[in-house]
N, C-alpha and C positions, 0 to 999 in steps of 0.2 A: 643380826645386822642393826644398826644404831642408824637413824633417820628416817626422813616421812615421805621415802621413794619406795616403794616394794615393786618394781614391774613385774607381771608378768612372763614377759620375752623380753630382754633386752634386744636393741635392735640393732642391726652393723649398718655403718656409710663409710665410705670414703671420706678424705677431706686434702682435696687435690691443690696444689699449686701452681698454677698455669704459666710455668715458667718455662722458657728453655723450649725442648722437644714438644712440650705440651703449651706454648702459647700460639696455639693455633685456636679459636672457636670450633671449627671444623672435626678438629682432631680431638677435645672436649667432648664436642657432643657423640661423636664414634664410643670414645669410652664410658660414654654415660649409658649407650646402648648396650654396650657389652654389660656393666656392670648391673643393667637391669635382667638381663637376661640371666645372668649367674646367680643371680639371687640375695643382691645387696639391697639395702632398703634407701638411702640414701645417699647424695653425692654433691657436696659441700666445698666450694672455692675459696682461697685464699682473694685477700683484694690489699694490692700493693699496687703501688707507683713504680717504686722501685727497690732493688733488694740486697745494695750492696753491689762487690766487683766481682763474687764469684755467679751470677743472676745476670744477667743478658739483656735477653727477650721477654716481655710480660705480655700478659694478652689481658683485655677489660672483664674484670667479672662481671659488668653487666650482660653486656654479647655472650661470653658465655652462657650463664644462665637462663638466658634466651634459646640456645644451642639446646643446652641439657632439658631442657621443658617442652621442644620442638618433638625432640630422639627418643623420649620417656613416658610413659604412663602410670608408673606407680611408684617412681621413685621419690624421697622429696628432695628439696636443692634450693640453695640460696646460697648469698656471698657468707663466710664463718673465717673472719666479721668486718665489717666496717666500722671503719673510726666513722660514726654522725661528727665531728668537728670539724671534718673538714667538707661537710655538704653540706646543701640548705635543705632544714627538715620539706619543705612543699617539694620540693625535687623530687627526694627520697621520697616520698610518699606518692607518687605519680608513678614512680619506677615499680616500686613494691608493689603497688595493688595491680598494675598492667602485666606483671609477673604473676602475681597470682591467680588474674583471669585466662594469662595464657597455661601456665600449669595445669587447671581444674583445680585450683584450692591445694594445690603440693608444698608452695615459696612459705621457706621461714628467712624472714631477717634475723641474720647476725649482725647485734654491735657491741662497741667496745670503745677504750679508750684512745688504742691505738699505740705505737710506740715512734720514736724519733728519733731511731740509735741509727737509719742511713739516710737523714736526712728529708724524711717523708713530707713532715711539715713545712721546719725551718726553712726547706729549700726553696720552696717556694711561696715564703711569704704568710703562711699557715700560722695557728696558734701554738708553739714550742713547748710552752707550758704545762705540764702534764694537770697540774690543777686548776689551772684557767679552762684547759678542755675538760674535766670533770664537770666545770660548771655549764660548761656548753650542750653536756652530752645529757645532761639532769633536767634541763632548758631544752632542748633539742627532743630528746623523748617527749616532753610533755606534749610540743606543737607536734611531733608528731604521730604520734598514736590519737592525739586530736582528728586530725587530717582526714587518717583512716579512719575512724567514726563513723565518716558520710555527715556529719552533724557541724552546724555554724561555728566555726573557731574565732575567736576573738582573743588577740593575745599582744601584748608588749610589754617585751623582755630586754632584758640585757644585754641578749644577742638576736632575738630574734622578733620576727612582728609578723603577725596574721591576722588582716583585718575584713571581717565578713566572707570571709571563706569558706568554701564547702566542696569537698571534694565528693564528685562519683565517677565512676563506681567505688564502692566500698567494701571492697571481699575480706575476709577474715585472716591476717595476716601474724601468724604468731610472731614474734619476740625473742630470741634469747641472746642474753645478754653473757661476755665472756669477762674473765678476772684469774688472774691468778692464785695459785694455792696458798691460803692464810693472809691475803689480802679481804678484809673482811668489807671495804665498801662496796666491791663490785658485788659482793654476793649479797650486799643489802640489798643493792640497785637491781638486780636479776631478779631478788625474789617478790619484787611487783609486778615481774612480767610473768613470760609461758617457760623458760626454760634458763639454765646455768651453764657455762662450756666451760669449765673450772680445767683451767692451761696451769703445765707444769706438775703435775701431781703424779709422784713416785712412787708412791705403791697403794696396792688395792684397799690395804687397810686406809689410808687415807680419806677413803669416801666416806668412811663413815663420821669422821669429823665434821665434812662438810655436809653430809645429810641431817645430823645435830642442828648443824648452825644454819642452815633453812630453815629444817622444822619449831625453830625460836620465830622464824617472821613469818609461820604461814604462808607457804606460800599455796595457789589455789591447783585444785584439783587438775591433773593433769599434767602439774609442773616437769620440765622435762631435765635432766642432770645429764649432762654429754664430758667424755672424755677422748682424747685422743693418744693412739698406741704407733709405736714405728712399725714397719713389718714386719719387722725380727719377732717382738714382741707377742708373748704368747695370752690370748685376750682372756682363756677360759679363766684364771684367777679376778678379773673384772667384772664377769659378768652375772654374778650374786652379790655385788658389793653394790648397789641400788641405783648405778647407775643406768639410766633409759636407754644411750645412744653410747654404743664402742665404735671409734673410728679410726680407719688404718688412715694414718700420714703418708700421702705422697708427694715427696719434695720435704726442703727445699731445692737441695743441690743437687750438680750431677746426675739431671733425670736422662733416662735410658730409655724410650719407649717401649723399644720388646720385653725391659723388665717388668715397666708401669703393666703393660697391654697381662704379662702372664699373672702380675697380682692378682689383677681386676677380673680375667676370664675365672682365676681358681676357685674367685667366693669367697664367701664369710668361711662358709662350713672346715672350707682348706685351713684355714688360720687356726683355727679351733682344734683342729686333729692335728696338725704340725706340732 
C-alpha cells in the first residue's frame, strides 16, 4: 500500500442525511442508539439547507448532534461537513466546543467548501462563488481553530475580524476537512488539520494516490483518511487501502426508515460478510 496512513483497524460510521423520514432530531438520536449498540464506531450528519425537489423535510445538524451526543457513549459524531462560508467562524466555534464538552471529547468538525448546485448559497444571499468561498473558508479556519485555542485572537481579515478574544472552554476539537477525488487544494487544505474525507473516489486502488499525495505535505500523526460507501457497496476491498474511517451513506433520497433502522441494527460486521 502507497501512502502515510497504515491503521491498524479501520473504523466503520455511518454518514446519515437527515432528511425525509429521518428529519426528526428524535428519530437521529434513536438511530445513533441503535447504531452504538450494534457496534458502529461513528455517526456522522449531512448539513444542508436544502436539497433540491426530490428532499422535503431537513432537520438542523446541529440539534441533531446534540441528540446523537445525549443517546451515545462511544460513538464519535459531528456534522460531515460544513461549508465555514456560510457561518461566522466565533459562532462555529461556541457550537463545536459546547459539542465537544457535551460528547466527552467524541465531536469532530466537518468542513468543506460546500456546493451550490440547489441553491444553498445564492439563495439566500450567501457567497456563490466557489473561489471567493475557498478564500473564506482559508480565512475562516484560521480564526477558527484560533477560537478553539482558548488563546487571545486578534485578527482582521478580508472576511473576518476577531478582536481581543478568548474563547473558553477550550476542548480538543479535531478537524477534517472534505474535497473531492484529484481536486488537489482540498487535500492541501486537510493536510494541515486532523483528517481528509476524500468525496467521490471509485475504487480502492484510488487510495493509494491520495495517501501519496498526503504523505508529500506531512501531514501529523494521527492524520485521519475517511471514505464513503453506499450500502450496496461491499467495504472489505477498502479496508487495507489505508483508509482510517469506512462509511455506509444513508440518503440522500427516498429514505425508508425500516430500511435505515435494519442497516444500522445489522453492523459494520453484516456489510463485511455480505
Amino acid at each position: 500500500m502507497v501512502g502515510m496512513i497504515s491503521p491498524m483497524t479501520t473504523r466503520r460510521g455511518l454518514f446519515v442525511a437527515p432528511f425525509d423520514s429521518l428529519a426528526d432530531p428524535r428519530v437521529v438520536g434513536d438511530l445513533a442508539a441503535t447504531a452504538e449498540a450494534a457496534g458502529w464506531d461513528g455517526f456522522f450528519l449531512w448539513d444542508h439547507l436544502q436539497y433540491g425537489e426530490r428532499v422535503t423535510d431537513i432537520a438542523d445538524v446541529w440539534t441533531c448532534c446534540a441528540a446523537v451526543a445525549m443517546r451515545t457513549e462511544r460513538l464519535l459524531l459531528g456534522p460531515m461537513v460544513t461549508p465555514l462560508a456560510r457561518r461566522r467562524p466565533q459562532v462555529l466555534a461556541r457550537q463545536a466546543a459546547s459539542l465537544a464538552v457535551l460528547s466527552g471529547g467524541r465531536f469532530v468538525l466537518g468542513l468543506g467548501l460546500g456546493d451550490d448546485w440547489v441553491g444553498e448559497f445564492g439563495a439566500f444571499g450567501d457567497e456563490p462563488d466557489p473561489r471567493a468561498r475557498a478564500r473564506m473558508l482559508d480565512e475562516g479556519l484560521d480564526v477558527l481553530t484560533a477560537l478553539l485555542s482558548g488563546e487571545r485572537v486578534e485578527h482582521d481579515g478580508a472576511h473576518y475580524t476577531a478582536h481581543g478574544a478568548r474563547f473558553r472552554p477550550a476542548p480538543a476539537v479535531p478537524i477534517w476537512l472534505a474535497g473531492r477525488f484529484g481536486n488537489r487544494a482540498p487535500l492541501r487544505r486537510a493536510a494541515r488539520r486532523d483528517g481528509f474525507f476524500v468525496i467521490d473516489v471509485d475504487r480502492p486502488d484510488d487510495l493509494g494516490v491520495v495517501g501519496a499525495d498526503l504523505a508529500g505535505h506531512r501531514p501529523a500523526p494521527g492524520f485521519e483518511l475517511v471514505v464513503d460507501l453506499r450500502p450496496e457497496q461491499d467495504p472489505a476491498p477498502w479496508l487495507d487501502r489505508g483508509a482510517s474511517w469506512v462509511l455506509t451513506r444513508i440518503g440522500p433520497y427516498d429514505l425508508d426508515l425500516a430500511e435505515v433502522r435494519r442497516i444500522v441494527e445489522d453492523g459494520p460486521a453484516a456489510s463485511v460478510l455480505s
